[in-house]
N, C-alpha and C positions, 0 to 999 in steps of 0.2 A: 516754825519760825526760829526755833533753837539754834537753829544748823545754819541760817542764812547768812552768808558771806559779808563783812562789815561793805566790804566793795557793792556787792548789790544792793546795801540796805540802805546804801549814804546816797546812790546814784537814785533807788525808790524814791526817796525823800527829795529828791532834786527837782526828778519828773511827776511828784505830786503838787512841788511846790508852784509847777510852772501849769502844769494839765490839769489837775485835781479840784473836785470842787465837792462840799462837806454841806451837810443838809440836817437840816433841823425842822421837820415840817406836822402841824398839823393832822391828824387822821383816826383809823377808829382798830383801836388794841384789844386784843381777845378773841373768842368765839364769839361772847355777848357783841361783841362790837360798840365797848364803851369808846367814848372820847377821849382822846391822850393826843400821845409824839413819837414822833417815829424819827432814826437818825439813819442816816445813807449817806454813803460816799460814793462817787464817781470819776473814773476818768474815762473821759469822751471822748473818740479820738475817728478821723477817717477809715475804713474800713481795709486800705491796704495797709493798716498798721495797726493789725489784726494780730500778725507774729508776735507783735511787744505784747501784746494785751493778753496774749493766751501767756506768755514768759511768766508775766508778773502773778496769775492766777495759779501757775503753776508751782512757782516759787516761794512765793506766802501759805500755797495749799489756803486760800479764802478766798468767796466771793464767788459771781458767777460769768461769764461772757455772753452779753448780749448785743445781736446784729439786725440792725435797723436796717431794709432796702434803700433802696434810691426812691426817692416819690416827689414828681414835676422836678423841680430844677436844683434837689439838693442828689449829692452823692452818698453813696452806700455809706452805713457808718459803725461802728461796733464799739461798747464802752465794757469796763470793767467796774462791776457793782456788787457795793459791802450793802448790805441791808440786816441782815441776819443778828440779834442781840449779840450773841458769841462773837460775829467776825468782827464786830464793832468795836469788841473790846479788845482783838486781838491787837488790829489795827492800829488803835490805840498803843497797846504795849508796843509795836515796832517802830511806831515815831516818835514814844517813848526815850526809846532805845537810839533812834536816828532821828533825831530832829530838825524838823523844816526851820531852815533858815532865810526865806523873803516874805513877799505878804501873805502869804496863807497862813505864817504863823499865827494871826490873831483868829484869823477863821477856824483854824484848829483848835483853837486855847479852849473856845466857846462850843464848839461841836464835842471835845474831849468832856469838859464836866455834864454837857446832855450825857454824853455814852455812859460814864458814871454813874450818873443818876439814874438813866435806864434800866442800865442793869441791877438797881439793887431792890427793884420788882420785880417779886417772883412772881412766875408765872400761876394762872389761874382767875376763877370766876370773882367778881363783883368786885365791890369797893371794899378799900383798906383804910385803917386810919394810917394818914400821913398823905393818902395821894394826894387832894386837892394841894397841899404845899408844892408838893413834886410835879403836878399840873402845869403850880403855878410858875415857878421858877422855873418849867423846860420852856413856857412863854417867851418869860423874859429872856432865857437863849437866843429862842427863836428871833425874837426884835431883833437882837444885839447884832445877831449876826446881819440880817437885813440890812442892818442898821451898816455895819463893816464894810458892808458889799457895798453899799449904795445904792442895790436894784433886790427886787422879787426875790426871794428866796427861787421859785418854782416858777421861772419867769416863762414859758413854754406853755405850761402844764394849763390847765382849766383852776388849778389851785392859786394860783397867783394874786391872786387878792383875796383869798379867806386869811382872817384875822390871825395871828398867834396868840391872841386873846384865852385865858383860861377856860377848861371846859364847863361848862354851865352855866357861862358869860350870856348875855344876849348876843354879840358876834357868833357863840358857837351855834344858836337857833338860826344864822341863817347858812353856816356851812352844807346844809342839803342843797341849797341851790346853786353850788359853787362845784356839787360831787354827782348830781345828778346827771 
């Protein structure tokens, strides 16, 4: 990202600000498969515009390209997806660096302190003192942003109405029927 052209990094930030969508979602962290948060970014885009999406994966060096078929009446489709702790933070540093200027800014502000916080658990087995705090505030991201959007976080998904409720909420007792 060192090397990235101010031109390409201001026109990234244009095209996330208009395609991009910043996630903050519920799920299960670890080997153990404790309860936590997980953060991901996406831009979703038609699948003849496939070129730009491999450009930008190429360009950032992050993230992975994945291509969805055509099924019944939608068209092929191919997105560019940050999931990775690392890329998350990378991400991060480059719109740091080039900042969204329309409404994704506030969607950013609140995905940027999840990534933050994300990262500053190390990786490995069981509980730490501090997570249930860190739980609990990646929550209230989650709301917030929900909340920004006006619709579902994961509004597609089978996840779309599990709670962002802390883990070992009663909301989280019933996330099995929402993943199963």
């Amino acid at each position: 990202m060192d090397s990235m052209d101010d031109a390409f990094g201001n026109w990234l930030a244009g095209f996330i600000d208009g395609e991009g969508s910043f996630g903050i979602v519920p799920g299960t962290v670890g080997r153990d498969e404790r309860r936590g948060y997980l953060c991901s970014f996406t831009i979703h885009l038609r699948d003849d515009d496939l070129p730009i999406l491999n450009e930008i994966a190429a360009r950032t060096g992050f993230g992975t390209i994945q291509r969805t078929p055509a099924k019944g009446t939608t068209k092929p489709a191919a997105r560019w997806a940050v999931s990775a702790k690392r890329d998350c933070a990378t991400l991060v540093a480059l719109l740091d660096r080039y900042p969204l200027r329309a409404k994704k800014r506030a969607d950013y502000a609140l995905w940027r302190e999840a990534v933050l916080l994300w990262n500053t658990r190390v990786r490995g087995r069981g509980r730490r003192p501090g997570d249930d705090e860190m739980w609990a505030r990646m929550a209230e991201l989650c709301e917030a942003l929900r909340a920004v959007r006006g619709y579902p976080v994961a509004s597609r998904s089978r996840m779309r109405n599990v709670p962002c409720a802390a883990p070992n909420s009663a909301d989280w007792l019933a996330l099995d029927a929402f993943t199963e």
